[in-house]
MMTF fields as JSON, N, C-alpha, C and O atoms, coordinates in Angstrom:
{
  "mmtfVersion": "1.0.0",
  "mmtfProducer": "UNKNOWN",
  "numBonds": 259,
  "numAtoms": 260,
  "numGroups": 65,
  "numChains": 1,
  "numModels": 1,
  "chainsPerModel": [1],
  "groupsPerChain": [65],
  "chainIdList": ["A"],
  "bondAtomList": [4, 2, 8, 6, 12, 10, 16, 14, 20, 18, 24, 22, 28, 26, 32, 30, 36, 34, 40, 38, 44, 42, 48, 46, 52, 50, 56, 54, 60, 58, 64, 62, 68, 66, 72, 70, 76, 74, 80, 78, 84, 82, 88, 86, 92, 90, 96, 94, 100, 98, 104, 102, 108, 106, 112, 110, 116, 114, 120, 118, 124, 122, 128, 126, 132, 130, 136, 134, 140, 138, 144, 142, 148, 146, 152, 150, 156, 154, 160, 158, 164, 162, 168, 166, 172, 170, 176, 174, 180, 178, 184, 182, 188, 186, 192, 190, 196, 194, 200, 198, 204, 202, 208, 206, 212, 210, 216, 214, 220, 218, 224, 222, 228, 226, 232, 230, 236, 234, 240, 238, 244, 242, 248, 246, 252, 250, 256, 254],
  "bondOrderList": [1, 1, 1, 1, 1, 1, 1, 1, 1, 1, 1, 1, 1, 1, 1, 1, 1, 1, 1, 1, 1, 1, 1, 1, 1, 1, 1, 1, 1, 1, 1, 1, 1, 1, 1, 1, 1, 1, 1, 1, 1, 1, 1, 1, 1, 1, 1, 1, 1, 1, 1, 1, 1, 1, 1, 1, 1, 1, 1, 1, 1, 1, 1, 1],
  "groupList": [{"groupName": "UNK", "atomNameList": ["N", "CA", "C", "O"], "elementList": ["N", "C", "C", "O"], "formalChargeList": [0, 0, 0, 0], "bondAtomList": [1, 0, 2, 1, 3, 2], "bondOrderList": [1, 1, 2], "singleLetterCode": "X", "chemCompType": "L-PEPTIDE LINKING"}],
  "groupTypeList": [0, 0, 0, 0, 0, 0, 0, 0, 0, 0, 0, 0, 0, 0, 0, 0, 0, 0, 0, 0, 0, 0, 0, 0, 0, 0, 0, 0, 0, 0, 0, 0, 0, 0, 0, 0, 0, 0, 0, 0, 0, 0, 0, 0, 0, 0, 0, 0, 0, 0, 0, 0, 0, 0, 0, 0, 0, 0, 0, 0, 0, 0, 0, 0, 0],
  "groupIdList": [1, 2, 3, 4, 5, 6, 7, 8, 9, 10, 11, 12, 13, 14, 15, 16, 17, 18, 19, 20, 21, 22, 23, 24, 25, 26, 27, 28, 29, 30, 31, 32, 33, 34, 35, 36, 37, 38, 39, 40, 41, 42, 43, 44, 45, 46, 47, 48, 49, 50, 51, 52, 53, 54, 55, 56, 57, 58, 59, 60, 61, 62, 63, 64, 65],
  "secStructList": [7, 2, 2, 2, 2, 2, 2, 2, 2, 2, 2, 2, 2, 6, 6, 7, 4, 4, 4, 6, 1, 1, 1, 7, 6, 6, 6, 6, 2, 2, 2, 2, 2, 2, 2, 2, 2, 2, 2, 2, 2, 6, 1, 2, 2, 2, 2, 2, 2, 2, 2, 2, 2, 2, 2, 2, 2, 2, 2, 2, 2, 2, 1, 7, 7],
  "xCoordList": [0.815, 0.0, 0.862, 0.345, 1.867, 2.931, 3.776, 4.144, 3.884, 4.583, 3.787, 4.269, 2.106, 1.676, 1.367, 1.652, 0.958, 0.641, 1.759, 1.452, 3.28, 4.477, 4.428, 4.497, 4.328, 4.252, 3.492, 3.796, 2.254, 0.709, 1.224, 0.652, 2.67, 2.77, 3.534, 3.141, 4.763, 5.562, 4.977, 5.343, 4.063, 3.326, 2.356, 1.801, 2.303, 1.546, 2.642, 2.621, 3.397, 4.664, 5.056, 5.512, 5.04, 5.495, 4.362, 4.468, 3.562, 2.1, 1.947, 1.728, 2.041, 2.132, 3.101, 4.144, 2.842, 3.165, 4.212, 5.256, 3.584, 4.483, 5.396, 6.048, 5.436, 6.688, 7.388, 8.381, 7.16, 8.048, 9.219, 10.426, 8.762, 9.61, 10.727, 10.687, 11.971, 12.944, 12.969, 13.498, 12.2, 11.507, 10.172, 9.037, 10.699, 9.865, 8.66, 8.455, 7.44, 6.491, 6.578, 5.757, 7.617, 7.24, 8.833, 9.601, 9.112, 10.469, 9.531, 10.024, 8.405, 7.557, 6.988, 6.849, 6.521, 5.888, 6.846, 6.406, 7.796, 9.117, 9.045, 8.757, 9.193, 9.392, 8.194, 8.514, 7.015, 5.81, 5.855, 5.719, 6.031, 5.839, 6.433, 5.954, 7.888, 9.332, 8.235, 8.255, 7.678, 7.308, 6.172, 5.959, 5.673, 4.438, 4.878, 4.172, 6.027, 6.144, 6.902, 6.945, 7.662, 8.177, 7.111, 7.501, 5.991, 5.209, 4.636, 4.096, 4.319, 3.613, 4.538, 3.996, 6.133, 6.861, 7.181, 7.942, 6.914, 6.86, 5.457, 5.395, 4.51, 3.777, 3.269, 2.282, 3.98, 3.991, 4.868, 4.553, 5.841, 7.163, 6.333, 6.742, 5.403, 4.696, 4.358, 4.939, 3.066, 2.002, 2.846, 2.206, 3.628, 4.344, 4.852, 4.547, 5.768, 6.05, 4.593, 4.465, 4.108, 2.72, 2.078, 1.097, 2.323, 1.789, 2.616, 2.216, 4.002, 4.895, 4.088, 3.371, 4.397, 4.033, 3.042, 3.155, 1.786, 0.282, 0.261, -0.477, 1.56, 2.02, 2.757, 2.902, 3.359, 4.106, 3.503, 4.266, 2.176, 1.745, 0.943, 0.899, 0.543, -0.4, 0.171, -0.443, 1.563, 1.977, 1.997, 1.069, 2.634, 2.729, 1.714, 1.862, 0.401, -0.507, -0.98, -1.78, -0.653, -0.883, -0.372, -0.933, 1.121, 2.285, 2.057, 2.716, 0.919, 0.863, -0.373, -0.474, -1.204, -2.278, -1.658, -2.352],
  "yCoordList": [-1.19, 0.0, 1.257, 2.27, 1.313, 2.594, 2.705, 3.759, 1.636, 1.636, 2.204, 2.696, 1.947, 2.508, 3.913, 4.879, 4.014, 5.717, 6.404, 7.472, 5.909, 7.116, 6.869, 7.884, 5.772, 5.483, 6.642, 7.323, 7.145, 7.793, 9.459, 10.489, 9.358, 11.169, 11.071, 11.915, 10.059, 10.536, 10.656, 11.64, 9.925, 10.151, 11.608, 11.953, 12.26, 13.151, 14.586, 15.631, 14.007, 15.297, 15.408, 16.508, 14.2, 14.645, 15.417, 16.133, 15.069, 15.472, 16.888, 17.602, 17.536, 18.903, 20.068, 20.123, 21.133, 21.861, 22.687, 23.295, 22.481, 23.184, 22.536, 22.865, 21.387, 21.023, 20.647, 20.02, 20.891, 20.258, 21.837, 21.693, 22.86, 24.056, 23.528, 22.602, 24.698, 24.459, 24.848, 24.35, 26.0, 26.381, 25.49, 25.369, 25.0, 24.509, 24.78, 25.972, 23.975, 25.253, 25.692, 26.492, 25.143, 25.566, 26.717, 26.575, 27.296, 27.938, 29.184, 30.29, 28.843, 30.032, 30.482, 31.7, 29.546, 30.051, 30.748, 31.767, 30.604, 31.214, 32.398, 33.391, 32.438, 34.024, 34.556, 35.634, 34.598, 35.367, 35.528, 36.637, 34.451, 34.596, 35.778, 36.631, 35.749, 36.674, 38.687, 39.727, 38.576, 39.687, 40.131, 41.271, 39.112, 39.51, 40.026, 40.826, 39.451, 40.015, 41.182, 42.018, 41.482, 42.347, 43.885, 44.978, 43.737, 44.774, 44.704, 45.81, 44.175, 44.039, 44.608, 45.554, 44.589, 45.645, 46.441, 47.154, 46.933, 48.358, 49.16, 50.389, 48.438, 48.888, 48.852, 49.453, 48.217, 48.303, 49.63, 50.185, 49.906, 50.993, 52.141, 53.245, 52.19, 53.674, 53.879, 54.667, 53.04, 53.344, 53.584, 54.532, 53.305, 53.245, 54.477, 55.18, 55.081, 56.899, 57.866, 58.837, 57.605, 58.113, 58.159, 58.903, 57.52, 57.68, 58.302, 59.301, 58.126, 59.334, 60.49, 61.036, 60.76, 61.975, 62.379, 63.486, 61.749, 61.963, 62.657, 63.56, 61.786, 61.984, 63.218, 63.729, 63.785, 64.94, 66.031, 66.944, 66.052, 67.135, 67.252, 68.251, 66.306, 66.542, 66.871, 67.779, 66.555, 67.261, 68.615, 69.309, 69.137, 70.398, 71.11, 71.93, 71.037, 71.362, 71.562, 72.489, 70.821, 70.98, 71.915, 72.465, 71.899, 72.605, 73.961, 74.623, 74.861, 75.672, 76.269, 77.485, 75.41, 76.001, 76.469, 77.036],
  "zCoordList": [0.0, 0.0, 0.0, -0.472, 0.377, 1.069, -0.649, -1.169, -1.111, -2.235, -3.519, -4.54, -3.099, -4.531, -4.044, -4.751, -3.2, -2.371, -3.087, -3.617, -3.234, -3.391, -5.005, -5.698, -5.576, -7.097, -7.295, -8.274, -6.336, -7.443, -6.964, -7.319, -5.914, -5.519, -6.882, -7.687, -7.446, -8.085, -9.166, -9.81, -9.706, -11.006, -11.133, -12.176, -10.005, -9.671, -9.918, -10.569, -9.129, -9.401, -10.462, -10.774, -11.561, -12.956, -13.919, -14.915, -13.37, -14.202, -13.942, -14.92, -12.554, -11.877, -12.229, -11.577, -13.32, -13.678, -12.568, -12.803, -11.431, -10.22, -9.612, -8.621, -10.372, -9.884, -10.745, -10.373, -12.508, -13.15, -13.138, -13.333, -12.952, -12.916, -11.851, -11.04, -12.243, -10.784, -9.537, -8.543, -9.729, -8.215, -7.58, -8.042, -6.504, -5.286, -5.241, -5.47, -4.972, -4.522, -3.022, -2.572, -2.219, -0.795, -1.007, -0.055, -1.613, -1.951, -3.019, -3.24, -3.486, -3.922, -2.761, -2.648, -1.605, -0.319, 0.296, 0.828, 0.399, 1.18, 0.603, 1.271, -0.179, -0.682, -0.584, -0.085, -0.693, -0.775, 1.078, 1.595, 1.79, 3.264, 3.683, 4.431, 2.95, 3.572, 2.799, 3.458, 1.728, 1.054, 2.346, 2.758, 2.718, 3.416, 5.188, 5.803, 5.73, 6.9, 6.615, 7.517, 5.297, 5.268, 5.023, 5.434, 4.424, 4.497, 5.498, 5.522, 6.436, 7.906, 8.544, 9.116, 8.906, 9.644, 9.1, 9.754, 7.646, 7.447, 7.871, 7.846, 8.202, 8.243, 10.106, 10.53, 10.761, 11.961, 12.686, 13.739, 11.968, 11.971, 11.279, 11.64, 10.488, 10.05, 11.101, 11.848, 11.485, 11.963, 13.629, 14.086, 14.41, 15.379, 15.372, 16.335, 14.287, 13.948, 14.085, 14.83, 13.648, 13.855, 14.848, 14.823, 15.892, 17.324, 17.74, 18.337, 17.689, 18.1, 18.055, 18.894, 16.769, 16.312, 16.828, 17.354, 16.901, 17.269, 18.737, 19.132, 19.61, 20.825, 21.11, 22.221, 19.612, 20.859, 19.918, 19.603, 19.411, 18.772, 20.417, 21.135, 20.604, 21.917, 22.731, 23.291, 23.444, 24.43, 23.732, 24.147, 22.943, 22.57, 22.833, 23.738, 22.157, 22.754, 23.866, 23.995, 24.889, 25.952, 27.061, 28.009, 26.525, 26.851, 26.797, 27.599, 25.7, 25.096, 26.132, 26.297, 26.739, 27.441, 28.745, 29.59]
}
């Protein structure tokens, strides 16, 4: 049973467009993963400047009364 299960992945992997390429598909996941945390801490680092900011417009303000 274990022997035809891997016969029907390998016949499967040749048939599979995504894997007859040289890139991986878990090496296409790698990279889209790495794109995706990388806009999530740019976008954690905006939005983080921005409370700064948000923060010392308000003290200022306050400073001013």
């Amino acid at each position: 049973m274990a022997m035809e299960c891997r016969q029907n992945f390998q016949n499967y992997v040749k048939t599979n467009p995504m894997y007859k390429d040289s890139n991986r598909p878990w090496t296409i996941i790698e990279r889209l993963s790495e794109r995706i945390i990388d806009e999530l801490l740019k976008e954690v680092a905006t939005e983080a400047k921005l409370d700064i900011m948000i923060n010392d417009i308000y003290n200022m303000e306050l400073q001013r009364e």
